[in-house]
Predicted model as a PDB file, atoms N, CA, C, CB and O in Angstrom, pLDDT in the B-factor column:
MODEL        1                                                                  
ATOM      1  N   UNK A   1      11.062  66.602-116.148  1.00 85.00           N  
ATOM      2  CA  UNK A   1       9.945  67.369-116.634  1.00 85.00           C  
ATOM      3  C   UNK A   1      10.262  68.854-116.573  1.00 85.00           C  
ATOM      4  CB  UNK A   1       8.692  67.051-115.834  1.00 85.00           C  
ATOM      5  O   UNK A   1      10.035  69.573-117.546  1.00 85.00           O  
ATOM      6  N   UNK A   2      10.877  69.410-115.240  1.00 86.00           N  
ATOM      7  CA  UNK A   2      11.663  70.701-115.533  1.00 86.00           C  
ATOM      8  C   UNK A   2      12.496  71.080-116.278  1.00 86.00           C  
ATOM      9  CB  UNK A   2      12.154  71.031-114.843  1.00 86.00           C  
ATOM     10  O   UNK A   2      12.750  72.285-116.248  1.00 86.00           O  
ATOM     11  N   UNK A   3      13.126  70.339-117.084  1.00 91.00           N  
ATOM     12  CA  UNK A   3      14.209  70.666-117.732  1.00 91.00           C  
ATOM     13  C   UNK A   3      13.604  70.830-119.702  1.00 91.00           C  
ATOM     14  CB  UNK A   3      15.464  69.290-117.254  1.00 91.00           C  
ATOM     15  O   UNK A   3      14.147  71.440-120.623  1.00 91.00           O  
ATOM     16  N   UNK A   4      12.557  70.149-119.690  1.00 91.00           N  
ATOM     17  CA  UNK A   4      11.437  70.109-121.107  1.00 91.00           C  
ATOM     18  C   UNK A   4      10.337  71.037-120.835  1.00 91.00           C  
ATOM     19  CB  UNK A   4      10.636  68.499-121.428  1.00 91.00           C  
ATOM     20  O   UNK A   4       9.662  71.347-121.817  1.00 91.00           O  
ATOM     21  N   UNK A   5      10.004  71.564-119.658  1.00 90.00           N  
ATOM     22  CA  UNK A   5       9.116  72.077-119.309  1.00 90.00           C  
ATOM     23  C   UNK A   5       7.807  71.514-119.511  1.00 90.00           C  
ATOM     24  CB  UNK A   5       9.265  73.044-119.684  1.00 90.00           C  
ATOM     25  O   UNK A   5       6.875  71.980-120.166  1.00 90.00           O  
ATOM     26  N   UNK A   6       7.868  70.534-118.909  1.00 90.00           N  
ATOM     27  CA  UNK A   6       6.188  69.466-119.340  1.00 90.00           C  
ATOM     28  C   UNK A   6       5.854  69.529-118.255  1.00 90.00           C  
ATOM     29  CB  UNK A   6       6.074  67.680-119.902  1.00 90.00           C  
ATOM     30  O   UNK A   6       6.579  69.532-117.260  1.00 90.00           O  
ATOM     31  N   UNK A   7       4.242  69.610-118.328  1.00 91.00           N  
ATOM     32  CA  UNK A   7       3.066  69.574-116.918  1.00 91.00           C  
ATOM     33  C   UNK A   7       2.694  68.501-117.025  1.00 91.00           C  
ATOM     34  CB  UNK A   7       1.715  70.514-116.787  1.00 91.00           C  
ATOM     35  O   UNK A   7       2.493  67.697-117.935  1.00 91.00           O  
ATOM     36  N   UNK A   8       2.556  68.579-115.254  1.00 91.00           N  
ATOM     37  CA  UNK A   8       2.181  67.123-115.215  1.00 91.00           C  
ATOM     38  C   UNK A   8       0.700  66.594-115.578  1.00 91.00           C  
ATOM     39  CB  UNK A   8       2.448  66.695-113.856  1.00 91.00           C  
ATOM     40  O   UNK A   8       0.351  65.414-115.603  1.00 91.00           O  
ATOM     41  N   UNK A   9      -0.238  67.934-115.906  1.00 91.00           N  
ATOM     42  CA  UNK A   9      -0.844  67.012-116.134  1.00 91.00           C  
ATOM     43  C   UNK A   9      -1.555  66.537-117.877  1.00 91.00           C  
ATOM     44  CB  UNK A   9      -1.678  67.266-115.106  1.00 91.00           C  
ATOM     45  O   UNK A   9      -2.692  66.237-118.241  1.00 91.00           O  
ATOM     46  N   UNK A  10      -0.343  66.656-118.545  1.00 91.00           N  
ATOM     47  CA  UNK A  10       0.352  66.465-119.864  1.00 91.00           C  
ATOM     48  C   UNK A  10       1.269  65.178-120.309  1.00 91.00           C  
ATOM     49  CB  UNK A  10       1.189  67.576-119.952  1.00 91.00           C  
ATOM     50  O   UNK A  10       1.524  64.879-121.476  1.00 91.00           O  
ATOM     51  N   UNK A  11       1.739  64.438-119.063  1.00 94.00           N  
ATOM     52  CA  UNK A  11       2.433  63.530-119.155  1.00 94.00           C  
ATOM     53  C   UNK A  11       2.281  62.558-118.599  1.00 94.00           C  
ATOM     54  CB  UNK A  11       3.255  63.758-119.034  1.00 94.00           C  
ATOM     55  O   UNK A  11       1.797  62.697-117.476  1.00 94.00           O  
ATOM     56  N   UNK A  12       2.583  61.159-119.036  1.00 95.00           N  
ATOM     57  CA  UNK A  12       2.489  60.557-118.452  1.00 95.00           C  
ATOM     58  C   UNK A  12       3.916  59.441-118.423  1.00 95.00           C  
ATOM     59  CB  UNK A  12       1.294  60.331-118.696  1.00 95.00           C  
ATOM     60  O   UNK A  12       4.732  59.461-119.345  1.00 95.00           O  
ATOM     61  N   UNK A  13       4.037  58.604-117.364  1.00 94.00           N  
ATOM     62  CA  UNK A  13       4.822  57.525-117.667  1.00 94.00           C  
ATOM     63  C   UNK A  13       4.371  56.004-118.000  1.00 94.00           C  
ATOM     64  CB  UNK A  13       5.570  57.503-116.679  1.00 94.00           C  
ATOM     65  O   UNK A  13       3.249  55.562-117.752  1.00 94.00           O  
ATOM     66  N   UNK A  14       5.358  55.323-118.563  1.00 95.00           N  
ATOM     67  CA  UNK A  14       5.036  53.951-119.164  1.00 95.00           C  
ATOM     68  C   UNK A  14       6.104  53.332-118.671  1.00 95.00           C  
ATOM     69  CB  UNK A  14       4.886  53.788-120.743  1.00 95.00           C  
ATOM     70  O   UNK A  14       7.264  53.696-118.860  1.00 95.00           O  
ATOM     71  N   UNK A  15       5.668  52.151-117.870  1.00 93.00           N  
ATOM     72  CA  UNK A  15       7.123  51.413-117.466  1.00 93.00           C  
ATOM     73  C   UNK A  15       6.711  49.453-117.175  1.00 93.00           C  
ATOM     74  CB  UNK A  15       7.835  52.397-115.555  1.00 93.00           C  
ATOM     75  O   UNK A  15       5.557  49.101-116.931  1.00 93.00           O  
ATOM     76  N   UNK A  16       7.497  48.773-117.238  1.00 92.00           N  
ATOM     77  CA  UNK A  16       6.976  47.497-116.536  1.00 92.00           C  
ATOM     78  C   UNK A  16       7.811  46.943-115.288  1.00 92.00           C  
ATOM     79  CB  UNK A  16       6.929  46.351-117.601  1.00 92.00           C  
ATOM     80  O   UNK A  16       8.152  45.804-114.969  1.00 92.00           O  
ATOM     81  N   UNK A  17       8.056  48.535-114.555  1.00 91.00           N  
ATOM     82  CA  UNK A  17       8.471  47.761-113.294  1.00 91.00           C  
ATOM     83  C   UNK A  17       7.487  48.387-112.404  1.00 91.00           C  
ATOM     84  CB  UNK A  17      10.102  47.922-112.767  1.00 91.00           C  
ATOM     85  O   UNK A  17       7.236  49.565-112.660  1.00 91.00           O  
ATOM     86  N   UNK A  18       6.833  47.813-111.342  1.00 90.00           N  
ATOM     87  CA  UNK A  18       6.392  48.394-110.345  1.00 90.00           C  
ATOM     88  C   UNK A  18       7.200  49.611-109.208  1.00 90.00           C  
ATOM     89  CB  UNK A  18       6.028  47.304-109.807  1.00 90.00           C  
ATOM     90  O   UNK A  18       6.875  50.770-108.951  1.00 90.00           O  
ATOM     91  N   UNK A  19       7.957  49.058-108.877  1.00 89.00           N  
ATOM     92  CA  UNK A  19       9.157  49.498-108.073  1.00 89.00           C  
ATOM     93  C   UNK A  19      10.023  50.123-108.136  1.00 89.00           C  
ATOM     94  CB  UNK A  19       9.680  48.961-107.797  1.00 89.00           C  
ATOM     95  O   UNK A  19      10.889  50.210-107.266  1.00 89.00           O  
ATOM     96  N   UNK A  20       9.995  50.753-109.264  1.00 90.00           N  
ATOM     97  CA  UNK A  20      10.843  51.953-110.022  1.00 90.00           C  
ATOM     98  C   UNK A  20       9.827  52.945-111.074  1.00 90.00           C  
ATOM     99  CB  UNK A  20      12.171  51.130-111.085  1.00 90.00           C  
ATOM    100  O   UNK A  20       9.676  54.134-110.790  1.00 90.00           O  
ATOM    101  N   UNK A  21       9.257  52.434-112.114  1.00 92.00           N  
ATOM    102  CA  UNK A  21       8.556  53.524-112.570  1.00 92.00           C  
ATOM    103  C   UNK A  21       7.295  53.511-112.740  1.00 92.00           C  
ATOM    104  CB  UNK A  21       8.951  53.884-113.544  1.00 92.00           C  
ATOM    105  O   UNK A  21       6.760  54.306-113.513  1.00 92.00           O  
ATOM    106  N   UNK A  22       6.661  52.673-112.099  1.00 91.00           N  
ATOM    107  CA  UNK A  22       4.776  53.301-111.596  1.00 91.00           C  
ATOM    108  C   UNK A  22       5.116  53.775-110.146  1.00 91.00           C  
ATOM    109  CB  UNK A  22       3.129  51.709-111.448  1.00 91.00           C  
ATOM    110  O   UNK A  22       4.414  54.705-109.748  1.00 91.00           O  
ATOM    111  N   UNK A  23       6.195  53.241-109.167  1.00 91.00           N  
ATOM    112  CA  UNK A  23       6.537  53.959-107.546  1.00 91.00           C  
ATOM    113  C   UNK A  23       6.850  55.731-108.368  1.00 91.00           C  
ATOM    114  CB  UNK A  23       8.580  52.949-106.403  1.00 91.00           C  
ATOM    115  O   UNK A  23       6.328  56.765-107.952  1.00 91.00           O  
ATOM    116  N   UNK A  24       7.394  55.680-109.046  1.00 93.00           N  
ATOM    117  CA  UNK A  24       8.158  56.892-109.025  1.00 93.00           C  
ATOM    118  C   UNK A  24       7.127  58.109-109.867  1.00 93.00           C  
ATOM    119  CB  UNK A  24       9.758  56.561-109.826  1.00 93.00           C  
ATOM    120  O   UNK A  24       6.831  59.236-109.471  1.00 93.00           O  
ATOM    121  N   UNK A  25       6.756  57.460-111.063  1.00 95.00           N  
ATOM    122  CA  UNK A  25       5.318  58.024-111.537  1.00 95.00           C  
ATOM    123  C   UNK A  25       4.193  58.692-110.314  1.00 95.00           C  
ATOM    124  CB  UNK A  25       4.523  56.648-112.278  1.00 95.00           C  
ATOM    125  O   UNK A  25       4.009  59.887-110.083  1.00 95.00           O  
ATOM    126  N   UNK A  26       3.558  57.552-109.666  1.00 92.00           N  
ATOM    127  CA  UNK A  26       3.011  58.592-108.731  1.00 92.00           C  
ATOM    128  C   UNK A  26       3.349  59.108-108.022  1.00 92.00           C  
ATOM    129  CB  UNK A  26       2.369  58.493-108.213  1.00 92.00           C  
ATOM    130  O   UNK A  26       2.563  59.910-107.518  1.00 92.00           O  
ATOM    131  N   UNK A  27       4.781  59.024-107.462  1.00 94.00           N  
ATOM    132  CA  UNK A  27       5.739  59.880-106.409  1.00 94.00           C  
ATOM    133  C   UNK A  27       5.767  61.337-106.925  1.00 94.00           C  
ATOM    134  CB  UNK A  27       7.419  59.272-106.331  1.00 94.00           C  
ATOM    135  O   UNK A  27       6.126  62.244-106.173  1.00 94.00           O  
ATOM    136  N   UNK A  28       5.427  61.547-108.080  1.00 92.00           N  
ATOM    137  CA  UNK A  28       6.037  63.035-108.831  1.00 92.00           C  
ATOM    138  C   UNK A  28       4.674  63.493-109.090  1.00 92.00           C  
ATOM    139  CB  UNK A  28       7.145  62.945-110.463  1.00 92.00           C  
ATOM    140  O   UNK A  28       4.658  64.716-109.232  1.00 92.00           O  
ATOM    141  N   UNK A  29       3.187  62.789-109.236  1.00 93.00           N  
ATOM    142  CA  UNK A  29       1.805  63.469-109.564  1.00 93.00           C  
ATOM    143  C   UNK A  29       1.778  63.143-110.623  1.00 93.00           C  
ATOM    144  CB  UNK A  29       1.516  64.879-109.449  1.00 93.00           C  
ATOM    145  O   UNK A  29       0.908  63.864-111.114  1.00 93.00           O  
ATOM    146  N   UNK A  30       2.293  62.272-111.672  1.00 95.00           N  
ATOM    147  CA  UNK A  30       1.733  61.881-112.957  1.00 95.00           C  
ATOM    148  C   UNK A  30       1.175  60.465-113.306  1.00 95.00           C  
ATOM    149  CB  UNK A  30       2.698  62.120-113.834  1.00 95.00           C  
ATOM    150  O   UNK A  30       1.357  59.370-112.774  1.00 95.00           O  
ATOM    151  N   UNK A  31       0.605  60.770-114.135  1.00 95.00           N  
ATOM    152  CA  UNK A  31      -0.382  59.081-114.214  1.00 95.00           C  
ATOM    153  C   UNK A  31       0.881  58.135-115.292  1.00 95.00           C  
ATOM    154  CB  UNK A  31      -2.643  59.311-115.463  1.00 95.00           C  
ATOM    155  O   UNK A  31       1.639  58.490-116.194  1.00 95.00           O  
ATOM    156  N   UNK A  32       0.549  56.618-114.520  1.00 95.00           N  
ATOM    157  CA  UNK A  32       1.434  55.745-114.922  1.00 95.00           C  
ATOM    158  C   UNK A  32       0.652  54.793-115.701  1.00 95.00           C  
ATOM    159  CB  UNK A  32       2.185  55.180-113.840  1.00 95.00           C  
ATOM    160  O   UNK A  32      -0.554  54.569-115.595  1.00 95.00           O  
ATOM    161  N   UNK A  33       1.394  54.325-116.401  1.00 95.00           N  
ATOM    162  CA  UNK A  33       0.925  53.137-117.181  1.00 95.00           C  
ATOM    163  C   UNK A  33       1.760  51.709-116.930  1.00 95.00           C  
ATOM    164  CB  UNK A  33       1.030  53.545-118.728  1.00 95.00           C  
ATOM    165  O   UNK A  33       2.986  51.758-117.028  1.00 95.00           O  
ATOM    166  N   UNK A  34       1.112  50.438-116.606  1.00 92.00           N  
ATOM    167  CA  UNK A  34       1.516  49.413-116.248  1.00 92.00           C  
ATOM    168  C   UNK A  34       1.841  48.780-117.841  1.00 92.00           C  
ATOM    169  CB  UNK A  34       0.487  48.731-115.227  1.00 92.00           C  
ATOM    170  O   UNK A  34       0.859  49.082-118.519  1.00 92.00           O  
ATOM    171  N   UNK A  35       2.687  48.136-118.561  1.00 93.00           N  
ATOM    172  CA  UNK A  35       2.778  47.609-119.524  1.00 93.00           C  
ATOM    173  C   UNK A  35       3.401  45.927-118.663  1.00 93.00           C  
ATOM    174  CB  UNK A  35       3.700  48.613-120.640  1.00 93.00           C  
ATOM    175  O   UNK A  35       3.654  45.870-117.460  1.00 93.00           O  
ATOM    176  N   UNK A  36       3.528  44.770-119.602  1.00 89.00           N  
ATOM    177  CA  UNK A  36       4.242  43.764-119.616  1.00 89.00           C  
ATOM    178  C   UNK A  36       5.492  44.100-119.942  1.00 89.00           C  
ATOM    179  CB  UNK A  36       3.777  42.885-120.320  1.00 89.00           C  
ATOM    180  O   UNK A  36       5.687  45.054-120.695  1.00 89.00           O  
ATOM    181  N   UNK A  37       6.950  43.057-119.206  1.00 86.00           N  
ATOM    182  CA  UNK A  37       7.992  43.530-119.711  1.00 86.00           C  
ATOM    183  C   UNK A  37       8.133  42.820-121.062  1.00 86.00           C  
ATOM    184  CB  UNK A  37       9.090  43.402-118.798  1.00 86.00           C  
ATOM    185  O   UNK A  37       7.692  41.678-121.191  1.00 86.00           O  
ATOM    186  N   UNK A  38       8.922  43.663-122.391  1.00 83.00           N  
ATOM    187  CA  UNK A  38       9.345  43.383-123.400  1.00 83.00           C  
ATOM    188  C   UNK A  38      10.105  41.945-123.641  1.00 83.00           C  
ATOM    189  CB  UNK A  38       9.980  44.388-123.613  1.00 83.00           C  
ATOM    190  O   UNK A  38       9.659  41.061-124.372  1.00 83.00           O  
ATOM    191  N   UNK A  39      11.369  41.865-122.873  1.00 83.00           N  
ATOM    192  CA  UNK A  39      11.847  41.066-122.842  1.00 83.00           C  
ATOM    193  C   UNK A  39      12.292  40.387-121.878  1.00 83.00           C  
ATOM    194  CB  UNK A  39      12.315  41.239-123.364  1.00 83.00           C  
ATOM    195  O   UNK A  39      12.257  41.074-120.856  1.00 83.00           O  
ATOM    196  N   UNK A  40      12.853  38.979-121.627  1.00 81.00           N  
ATOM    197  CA  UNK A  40      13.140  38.102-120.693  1.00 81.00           C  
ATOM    198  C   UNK A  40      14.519  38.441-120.014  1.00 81.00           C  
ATOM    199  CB  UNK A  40      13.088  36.782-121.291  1.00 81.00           C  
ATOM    200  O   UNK A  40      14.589  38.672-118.807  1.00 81.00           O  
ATOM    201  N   UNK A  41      15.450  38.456-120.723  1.00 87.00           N  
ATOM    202  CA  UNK A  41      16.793  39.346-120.553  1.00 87.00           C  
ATOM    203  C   UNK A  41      17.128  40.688-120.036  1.00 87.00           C  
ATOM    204  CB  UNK A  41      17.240  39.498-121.613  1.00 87.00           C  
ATOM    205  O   UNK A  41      17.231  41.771-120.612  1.00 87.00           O  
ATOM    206  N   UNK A  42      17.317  40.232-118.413  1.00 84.00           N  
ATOM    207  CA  UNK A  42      17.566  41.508-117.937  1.00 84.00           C  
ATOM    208  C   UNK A  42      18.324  41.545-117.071  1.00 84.00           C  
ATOM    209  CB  UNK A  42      16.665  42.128-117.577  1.00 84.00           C  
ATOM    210  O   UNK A  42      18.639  40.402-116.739  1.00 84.00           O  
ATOM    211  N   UNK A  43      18.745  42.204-116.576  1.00 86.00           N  
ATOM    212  CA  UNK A  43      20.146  42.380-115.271  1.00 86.00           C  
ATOM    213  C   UNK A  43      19.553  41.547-113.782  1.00 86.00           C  
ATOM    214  CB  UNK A  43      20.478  44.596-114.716  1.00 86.00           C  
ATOM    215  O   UNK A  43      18.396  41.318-113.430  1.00 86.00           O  
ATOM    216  N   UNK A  44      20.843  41.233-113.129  1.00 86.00           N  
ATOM    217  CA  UNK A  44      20.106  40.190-111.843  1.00 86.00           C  
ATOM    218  C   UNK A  44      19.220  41.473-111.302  1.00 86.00           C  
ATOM    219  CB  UNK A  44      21.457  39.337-110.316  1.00 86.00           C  
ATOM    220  O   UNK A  44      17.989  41.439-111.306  1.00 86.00           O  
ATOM    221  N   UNK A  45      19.871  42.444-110.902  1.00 85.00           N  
ATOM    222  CA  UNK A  45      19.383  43.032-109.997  1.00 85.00           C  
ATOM    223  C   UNK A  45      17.573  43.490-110.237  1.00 85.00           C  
ATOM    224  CB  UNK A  45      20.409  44.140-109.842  1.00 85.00           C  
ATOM    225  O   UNK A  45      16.926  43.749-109.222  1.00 85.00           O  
ATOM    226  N   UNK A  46      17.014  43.543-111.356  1.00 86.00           N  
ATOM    227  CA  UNK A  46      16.062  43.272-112.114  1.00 86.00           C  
ATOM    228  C   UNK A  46      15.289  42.364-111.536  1.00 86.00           C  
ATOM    229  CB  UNK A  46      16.431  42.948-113.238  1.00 86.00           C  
ATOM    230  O   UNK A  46      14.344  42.594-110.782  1.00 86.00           O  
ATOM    231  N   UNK A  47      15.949  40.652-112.116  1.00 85.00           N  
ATOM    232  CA  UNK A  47      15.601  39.800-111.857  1.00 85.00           C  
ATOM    233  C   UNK A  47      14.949  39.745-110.301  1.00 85.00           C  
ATOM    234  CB  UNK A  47      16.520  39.129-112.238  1.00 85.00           C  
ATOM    235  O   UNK A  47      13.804  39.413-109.992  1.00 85.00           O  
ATOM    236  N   UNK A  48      15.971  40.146-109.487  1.00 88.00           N  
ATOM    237  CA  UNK A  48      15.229  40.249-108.055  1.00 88.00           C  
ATOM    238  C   UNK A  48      14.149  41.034-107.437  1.00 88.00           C  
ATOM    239  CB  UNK A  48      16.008  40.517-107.303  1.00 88.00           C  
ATOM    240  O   UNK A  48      13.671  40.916-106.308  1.00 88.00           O  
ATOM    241  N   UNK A  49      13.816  41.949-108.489  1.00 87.00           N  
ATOM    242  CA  UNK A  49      12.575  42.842-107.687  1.00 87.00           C  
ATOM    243  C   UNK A  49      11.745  42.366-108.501  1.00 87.00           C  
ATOM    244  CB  UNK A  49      12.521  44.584-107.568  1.00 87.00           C  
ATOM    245  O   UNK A  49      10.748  43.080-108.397  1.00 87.00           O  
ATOM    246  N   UNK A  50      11.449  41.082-109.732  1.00 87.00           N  
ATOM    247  CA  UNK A  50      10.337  40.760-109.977  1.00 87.00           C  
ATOM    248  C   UNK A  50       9.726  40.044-109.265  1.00 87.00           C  
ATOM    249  CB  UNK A  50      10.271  40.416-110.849  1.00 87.00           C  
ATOM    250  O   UNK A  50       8.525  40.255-109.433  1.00 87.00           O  
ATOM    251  N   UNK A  51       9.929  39.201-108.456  1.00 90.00           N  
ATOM    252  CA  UNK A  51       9.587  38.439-107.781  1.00 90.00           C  
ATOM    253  C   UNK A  51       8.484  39.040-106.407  1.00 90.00           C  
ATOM    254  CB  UNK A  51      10.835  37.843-107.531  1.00 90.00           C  
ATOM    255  O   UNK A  51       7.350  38.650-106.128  1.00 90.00           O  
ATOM    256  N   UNK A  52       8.932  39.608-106.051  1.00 91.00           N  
ATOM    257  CA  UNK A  52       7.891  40.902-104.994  1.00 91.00           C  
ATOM    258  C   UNK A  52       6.900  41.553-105.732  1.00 91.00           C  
ATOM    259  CB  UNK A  52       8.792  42.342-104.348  1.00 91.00           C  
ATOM    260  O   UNK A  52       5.818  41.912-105.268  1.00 91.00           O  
ATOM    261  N   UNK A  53       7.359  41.735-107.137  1.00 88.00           N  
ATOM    262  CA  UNK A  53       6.513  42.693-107.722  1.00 88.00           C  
ATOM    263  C   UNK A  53       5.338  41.479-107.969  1.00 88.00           C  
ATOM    264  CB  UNK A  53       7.220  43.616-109.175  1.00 88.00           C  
ATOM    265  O   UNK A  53       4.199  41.523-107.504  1.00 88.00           O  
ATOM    266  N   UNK A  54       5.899  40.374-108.824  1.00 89.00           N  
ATOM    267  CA  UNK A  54       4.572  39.360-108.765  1.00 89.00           C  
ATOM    268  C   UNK A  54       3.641  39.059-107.739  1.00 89.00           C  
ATOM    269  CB  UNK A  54       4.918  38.186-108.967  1.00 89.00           C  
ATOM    270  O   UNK A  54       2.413  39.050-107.821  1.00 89.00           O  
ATOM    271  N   UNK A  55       4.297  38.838-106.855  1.00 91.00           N  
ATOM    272  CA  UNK A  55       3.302  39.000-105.610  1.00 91.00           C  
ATOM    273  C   UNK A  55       1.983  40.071-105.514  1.00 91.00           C  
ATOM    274  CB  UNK A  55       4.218  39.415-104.458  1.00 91.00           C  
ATOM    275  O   UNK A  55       0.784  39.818-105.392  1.00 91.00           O  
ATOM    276  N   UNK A  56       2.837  41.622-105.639  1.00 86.00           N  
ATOM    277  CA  UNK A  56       2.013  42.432-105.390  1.00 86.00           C  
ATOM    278  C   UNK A  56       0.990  42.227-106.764  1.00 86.00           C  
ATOM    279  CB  UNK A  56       2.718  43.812-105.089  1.00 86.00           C  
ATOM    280  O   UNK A  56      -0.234  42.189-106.631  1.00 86.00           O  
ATOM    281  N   UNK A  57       1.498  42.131-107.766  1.00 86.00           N  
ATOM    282  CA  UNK A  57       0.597  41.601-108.580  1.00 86.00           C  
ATOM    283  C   UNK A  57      -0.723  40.730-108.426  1.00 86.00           C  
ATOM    284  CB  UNK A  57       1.261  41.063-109.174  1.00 86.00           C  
ATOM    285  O   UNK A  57      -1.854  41.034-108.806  1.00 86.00           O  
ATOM    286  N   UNK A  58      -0.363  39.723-107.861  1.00 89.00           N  
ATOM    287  CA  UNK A  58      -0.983  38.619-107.312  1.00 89.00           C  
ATOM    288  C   UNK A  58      -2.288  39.103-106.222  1.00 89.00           C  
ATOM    289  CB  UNK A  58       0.228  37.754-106.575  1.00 89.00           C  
ATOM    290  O   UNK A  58      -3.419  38.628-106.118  1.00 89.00           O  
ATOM    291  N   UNK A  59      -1.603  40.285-105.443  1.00 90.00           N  
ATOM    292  CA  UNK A  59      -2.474  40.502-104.684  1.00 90.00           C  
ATOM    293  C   UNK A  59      -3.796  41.527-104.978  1.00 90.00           C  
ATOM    294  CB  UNK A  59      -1.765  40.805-103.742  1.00 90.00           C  
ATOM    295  O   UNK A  59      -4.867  41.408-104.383  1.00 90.00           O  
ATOM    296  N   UNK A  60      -3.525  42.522-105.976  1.00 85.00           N  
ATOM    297  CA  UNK A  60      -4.320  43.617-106.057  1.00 85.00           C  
ATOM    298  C   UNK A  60      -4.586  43.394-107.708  1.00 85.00           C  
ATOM    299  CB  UNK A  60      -3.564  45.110-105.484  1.00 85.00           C  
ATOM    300  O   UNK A  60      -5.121  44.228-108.439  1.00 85.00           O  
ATOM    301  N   UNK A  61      -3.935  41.671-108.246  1.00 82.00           N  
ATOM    302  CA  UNK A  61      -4.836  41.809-109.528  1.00 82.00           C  
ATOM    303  C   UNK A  61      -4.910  42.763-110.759  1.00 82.00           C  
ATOM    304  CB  UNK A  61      -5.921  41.963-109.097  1.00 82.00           C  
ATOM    305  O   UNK A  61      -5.821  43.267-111.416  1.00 82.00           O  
ATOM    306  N   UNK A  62      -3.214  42.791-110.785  1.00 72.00           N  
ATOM    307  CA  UNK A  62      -3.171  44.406-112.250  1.00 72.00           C  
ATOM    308  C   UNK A  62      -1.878  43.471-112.976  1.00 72.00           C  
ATOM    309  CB  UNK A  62      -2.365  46.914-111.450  1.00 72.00           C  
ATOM    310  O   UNK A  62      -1.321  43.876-113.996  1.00 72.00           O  
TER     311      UNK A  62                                                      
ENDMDL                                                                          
END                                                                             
C-alpha cells in the first residue's frame, strides 16, 4: 500500500484463505473480504491449512 500510496481506508482485501489473507488484512487495518476458493487445485501446503480453517469456519459460522 506504501509503495501505490493507497489508504487504508480506501482499500480493501479479497482472499479465500483465512490464514493468510483475512489474518493479514486485519493485521495491517484494512477491511477483508471472505470469498469461496475458485478452484480445487492447489499446492499441498494449501491443502493443509484448509482443514483448520474449516473448523474455524465451523465454529463462528462465516
Amino acid at each position: 500500500m506504501d509503495l501505490i500510496g493507497a489508504d487504508k481506508e480506501k482499500t480493501i482485501m479479497i482472499g479465500d484463505q483465512v490464514f493468510t489473507d483475512v489474518a493479514a488484512a486485519n493485521k495491517a487495518g484494512i477491511f477483508s473480504i471472505f470469498v469461496e476458493r475458485y478452484s480445487k487445485k492447489e499446492v499441498f501446503y494449501v491443502v493443509l491449512k484448509r482443514f483448520p480453517e474449516w473448523i474455524l469456519r465451523k465454529i463462528f459460522r462465516f
